[in-house]
N, CA, C and O atoms as a MOPAC input file, in Angstrom:
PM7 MOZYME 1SCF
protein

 N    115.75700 1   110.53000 1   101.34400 1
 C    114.51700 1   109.91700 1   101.75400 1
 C    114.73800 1   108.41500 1   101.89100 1
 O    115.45100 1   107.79000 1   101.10500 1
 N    114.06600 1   107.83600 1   102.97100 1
 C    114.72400 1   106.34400 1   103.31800 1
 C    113.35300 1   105.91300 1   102.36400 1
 O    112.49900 1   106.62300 1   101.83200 1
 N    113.54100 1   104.40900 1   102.39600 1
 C    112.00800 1   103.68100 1   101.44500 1
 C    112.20300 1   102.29900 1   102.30800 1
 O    113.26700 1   101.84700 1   102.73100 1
 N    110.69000 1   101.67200 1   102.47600 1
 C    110.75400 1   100.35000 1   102.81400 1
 C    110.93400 1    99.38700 1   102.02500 1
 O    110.53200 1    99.96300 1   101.01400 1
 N    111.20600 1    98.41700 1   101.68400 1
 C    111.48400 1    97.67800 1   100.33000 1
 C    110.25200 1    97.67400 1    99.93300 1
 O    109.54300 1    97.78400 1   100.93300 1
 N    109.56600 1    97.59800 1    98.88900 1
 C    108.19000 1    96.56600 1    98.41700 1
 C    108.05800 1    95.25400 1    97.88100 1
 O    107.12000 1    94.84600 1    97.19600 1
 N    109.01300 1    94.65600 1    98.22400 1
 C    109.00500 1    93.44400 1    97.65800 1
 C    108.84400 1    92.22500 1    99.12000 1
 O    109.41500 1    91.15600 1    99.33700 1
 N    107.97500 1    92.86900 1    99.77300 1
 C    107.76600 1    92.04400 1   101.25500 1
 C    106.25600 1    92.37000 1   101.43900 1
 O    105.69400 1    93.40000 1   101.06500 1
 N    105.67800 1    91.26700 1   102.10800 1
 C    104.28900 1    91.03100 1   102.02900 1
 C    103.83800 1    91.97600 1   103.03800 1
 O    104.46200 1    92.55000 1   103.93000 1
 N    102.30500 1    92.01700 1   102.61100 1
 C    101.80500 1    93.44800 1   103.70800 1
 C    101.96100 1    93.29000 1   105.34300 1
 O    101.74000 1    94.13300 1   106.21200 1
 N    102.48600 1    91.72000 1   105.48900 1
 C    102.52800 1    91.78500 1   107.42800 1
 C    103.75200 1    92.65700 1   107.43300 1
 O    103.83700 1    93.66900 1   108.12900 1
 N    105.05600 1    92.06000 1   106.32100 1
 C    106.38900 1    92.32400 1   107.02400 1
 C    106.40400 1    94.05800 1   106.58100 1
 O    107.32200 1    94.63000 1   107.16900 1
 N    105.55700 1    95.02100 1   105.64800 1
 C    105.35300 1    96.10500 1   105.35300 1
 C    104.79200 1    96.92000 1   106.96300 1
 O    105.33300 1    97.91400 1   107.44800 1
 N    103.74100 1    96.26900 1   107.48300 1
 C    103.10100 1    97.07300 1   108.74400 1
 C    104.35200 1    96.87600 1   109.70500 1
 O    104.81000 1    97.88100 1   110.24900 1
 N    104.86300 1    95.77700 1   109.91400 1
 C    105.78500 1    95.84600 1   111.09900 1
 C    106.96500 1    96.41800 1   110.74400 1
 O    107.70300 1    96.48300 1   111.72700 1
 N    107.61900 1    97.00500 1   109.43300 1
 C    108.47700 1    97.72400 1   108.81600 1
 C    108.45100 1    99.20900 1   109.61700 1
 O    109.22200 1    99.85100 1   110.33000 1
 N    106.87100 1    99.38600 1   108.97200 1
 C    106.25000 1   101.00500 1   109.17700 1
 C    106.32500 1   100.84300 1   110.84600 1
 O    107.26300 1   101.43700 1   111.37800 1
 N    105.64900 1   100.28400 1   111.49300 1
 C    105.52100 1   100.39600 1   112.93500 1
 C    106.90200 1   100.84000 1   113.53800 1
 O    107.21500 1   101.72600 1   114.33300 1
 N    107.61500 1    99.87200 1   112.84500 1
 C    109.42500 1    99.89800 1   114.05500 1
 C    109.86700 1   101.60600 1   113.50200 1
 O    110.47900 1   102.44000 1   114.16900 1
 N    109.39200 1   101.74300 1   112.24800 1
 C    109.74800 1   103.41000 1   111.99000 1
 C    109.53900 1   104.32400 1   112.52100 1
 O    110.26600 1   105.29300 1   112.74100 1
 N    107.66700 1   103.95700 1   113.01400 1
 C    106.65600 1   104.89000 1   113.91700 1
 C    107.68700 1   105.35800 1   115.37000 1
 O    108.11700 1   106.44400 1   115.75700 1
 N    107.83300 1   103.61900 1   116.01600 1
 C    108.46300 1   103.35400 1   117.13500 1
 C    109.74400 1   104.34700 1   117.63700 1
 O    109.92200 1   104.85100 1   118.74600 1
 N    110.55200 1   104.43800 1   116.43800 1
 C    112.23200 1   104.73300 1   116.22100 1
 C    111.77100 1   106.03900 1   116.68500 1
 O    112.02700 1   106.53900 1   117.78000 1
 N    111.05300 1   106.55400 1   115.72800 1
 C    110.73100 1   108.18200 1   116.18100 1
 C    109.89000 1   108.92600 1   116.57800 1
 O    109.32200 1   109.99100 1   116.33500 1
 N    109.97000 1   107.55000 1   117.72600 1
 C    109.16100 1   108.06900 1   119.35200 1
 C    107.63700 1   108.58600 1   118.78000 1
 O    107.17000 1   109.33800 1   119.63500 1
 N    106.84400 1   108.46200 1   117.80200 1
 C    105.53500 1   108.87700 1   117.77800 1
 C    104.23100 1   107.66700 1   118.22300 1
 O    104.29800 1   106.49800 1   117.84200 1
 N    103.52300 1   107.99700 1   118.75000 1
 C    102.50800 1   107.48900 1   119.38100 1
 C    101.35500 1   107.29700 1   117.94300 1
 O    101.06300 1   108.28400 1   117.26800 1
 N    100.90300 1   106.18000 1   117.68800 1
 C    100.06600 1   106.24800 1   116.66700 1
 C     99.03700 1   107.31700 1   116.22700 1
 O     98.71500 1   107.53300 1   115.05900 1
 N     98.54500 1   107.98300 1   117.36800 1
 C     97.58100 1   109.31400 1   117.29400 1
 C     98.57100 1   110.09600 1   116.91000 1
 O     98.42200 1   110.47800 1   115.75000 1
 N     99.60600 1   110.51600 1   117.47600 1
 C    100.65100 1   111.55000 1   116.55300 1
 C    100.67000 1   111.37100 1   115.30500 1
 O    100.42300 1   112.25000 1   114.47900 1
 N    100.91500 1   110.41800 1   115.10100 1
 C    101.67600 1   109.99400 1   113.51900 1
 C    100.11600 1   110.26700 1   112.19500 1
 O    100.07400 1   110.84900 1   111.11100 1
 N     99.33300 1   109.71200 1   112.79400 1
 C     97.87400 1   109.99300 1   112.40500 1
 C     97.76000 1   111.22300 1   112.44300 1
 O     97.36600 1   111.62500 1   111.34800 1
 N     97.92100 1   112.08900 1   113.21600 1
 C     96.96600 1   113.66300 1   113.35100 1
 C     98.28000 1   114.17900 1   112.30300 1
 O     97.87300 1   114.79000 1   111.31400 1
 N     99.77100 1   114.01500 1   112.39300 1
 C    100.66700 1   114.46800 1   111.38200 1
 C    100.18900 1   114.02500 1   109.98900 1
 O    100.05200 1   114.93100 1   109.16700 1
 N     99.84700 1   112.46200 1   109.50300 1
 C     99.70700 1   112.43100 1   108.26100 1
 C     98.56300 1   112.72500 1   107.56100 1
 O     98.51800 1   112.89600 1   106.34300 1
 N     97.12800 1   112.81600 1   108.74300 1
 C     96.10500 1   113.83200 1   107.83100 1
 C     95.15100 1   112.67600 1   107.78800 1
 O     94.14900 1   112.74700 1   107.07700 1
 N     95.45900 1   111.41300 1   108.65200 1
 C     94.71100 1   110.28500 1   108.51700 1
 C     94.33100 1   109.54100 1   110.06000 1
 O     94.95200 1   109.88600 1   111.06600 1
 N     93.41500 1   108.65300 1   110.10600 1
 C     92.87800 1   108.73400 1   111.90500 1
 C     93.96700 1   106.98400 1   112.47900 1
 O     94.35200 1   105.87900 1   112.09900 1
 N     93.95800 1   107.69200 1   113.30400 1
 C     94.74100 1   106.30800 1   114.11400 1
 C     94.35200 1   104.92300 1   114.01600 1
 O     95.01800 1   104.00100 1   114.48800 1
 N     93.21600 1   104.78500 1   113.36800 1
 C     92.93400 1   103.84800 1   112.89800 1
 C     93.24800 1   103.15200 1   111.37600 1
 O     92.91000 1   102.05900 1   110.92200 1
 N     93.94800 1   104.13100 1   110.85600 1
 C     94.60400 1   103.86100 1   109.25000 1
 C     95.49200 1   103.41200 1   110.16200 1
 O     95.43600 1   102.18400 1   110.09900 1
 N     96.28200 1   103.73900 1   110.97800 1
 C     97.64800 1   103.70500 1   111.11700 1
 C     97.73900 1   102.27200 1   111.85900 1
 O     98.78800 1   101.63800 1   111.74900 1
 N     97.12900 1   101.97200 1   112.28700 1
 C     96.77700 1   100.50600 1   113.27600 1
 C     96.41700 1    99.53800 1   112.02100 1
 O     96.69600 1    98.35200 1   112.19700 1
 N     95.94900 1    99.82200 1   111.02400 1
 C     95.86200 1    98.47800 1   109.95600 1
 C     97.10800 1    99.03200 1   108.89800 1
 O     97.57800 1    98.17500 1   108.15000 1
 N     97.49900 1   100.02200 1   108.83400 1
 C     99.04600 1    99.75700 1   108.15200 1
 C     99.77600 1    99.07100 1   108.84600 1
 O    100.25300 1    98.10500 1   108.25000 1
 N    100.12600 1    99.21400 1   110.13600 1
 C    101.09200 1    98.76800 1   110.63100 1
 C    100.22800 1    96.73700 1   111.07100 1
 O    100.98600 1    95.81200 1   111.36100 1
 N     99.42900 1    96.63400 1   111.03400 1
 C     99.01900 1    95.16900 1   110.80700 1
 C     99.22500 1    94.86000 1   109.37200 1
 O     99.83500 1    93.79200 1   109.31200 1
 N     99.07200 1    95.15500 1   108.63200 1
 C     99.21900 1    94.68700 1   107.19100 1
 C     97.81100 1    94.53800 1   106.42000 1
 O     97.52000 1    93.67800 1   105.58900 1
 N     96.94300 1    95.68100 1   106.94400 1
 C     95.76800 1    95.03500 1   106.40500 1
 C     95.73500 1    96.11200 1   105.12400 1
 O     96.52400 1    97.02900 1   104.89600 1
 N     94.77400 1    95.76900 1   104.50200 1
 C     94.19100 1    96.47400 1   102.88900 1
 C     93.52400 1    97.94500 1   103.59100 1
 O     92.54200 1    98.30600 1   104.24000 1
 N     94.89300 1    98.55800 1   102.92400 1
 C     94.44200 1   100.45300 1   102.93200 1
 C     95.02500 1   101.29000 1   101.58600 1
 O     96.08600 1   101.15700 1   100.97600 1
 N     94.19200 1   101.96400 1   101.43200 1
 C     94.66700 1   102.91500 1   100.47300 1
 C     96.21500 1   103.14700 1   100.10700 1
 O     97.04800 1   102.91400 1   100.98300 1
 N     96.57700 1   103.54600 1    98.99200 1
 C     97.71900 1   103.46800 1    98.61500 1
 C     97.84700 1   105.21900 1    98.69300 1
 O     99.00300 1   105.63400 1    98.61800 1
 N     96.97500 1   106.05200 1    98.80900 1
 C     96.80900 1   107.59200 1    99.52100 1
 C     96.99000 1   107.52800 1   100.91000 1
 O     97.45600 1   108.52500 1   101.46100 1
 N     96.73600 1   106.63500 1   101.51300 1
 C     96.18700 1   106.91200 1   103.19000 1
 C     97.84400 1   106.99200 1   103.47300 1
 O     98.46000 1   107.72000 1   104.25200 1
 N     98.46900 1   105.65900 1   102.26500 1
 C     99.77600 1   104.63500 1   103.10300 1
 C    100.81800 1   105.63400 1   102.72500 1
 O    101.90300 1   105.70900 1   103.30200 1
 N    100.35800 1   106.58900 1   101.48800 1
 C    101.74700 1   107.56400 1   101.09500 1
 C    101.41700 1   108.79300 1   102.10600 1
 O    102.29400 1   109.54100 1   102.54000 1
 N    100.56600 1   108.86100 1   102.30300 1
 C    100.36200 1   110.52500 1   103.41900 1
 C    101.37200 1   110.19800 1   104.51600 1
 O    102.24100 1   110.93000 1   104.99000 1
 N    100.99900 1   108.66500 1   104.87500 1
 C    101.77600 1   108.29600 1   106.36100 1
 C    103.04400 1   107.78300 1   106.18900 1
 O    103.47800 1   107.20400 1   107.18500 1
 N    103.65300 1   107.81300 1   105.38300 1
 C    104.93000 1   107.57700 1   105.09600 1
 C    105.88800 1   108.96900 1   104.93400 1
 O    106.98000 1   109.33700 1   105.36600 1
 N    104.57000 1   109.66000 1   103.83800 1
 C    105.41900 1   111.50200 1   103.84600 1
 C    105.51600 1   112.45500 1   105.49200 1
 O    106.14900 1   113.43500 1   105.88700 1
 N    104.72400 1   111.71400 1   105.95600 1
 C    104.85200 1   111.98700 1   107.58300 1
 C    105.73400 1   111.62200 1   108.04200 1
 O    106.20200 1   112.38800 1   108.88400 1
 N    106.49900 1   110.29500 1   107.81100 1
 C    107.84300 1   109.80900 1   108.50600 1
 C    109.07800 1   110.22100 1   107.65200 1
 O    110.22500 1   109.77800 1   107.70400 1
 N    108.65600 1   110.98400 1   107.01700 1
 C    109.78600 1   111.32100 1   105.59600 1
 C    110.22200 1   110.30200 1   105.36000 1
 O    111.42400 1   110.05600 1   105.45900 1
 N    109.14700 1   109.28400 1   104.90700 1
 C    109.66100 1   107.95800 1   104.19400 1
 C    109.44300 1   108.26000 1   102.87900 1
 O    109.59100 1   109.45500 1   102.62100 1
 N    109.10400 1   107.47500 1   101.87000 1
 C    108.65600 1   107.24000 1   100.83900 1
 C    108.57600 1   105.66200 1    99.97800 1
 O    109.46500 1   104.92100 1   100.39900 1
 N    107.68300 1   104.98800 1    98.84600 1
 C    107.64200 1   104.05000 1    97.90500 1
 C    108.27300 1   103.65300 1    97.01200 1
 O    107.74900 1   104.07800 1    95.98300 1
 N    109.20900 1   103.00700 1    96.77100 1
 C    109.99200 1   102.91000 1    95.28200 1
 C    109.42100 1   101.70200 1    94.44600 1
 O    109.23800 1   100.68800 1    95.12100 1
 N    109.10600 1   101.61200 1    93.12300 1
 C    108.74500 1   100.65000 1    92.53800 1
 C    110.41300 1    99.81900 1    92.08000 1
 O    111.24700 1   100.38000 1    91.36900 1
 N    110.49400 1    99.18300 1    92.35100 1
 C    111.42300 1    97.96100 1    91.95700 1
 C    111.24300 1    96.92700 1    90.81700 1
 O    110.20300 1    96.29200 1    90.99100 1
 N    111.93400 1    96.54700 1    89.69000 1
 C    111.87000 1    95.10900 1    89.06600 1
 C    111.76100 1    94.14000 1    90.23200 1
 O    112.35900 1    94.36500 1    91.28500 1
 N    110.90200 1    92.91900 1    90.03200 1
 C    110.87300 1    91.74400 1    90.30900 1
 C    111.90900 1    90.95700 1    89.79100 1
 O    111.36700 1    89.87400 1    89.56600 1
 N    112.48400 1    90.91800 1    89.63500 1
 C    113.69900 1    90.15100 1    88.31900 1
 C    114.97100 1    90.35600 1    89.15900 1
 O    115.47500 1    91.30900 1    89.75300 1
 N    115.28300 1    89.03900 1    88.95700 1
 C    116.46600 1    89.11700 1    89.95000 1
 C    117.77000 1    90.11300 1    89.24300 1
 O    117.86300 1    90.24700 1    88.02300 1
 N    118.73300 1    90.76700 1    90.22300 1
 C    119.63000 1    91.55400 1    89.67600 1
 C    121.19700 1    90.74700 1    90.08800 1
 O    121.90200 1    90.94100 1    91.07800 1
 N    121.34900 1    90.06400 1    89.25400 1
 C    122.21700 1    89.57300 1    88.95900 1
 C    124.14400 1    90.32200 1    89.60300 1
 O    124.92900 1    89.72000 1    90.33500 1
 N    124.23200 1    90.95700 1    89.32100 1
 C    124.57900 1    92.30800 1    90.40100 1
 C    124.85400 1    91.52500 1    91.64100 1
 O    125.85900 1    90.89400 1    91.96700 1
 N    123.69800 1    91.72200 1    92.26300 1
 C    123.59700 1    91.81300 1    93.40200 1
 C    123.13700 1    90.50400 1    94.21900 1
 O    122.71000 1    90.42400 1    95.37100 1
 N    123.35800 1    89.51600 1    93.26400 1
 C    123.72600 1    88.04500 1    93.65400 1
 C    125.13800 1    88.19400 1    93.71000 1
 O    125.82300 1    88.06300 1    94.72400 1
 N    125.50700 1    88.45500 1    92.65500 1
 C    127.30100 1    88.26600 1    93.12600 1
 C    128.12900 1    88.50500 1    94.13400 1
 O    129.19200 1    87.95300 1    94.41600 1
 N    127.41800 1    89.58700 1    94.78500 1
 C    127.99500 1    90.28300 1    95.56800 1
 C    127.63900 1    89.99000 1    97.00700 1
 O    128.06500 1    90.60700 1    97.98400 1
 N    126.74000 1    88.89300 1    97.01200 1
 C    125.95700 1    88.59000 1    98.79000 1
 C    126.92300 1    87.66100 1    99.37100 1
 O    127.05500 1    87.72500 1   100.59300 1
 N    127.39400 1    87.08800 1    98.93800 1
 C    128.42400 1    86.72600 1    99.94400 1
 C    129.65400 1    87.27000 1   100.24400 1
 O    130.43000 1    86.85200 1   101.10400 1
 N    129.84900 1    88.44000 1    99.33600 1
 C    131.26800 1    89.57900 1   100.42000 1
 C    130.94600 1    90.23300 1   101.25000 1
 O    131.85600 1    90.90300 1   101.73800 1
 N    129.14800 1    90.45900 1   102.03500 1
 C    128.99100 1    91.24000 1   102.99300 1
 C    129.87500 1    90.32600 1   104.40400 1
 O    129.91800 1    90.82300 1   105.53000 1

């Protein structure tokens, strides 16, 4: 299951979800009538506006996405390692 990060504000979250919508060719009414929610959820997820955290997991289990909760706290890890990409 892929996940969008959550540690990015709700614009860069809708335009996350959108380019996902996009990738696999669904038309916002598709993606809506698949996740059980009206094309109009799907038009303020993908803006970044304030929706349910039900509406936003239906339409994600529709893209076989899913949510991961993350620490805020930096991972030390994975500072070390950003400049060998």
């Amino acid at each position: 299951m892929s996940y969008i990060p959550t540690s990015v504000i709700p614009a860069q979250f809708g335009e996350s979800f959108r380019r996902e919508r996009a990738h696999r060719q669904l038309t916002q009414a598709q993606l809506a009538k698949k996740a059980g929610v009206t094309r109009q959820t799907i038009l303020q997820i993908e803006k970044g506006e304030n929706v349910g955290i039900h509406a936003i997991l239906r339409a994600l289990a529709a893209l076989n996405m899913g949510l991961r909760i993350d620490t805020a706290r930096i991972n030390y890890d994975d500072v070390g390692s950003i400049g060998d990409e």
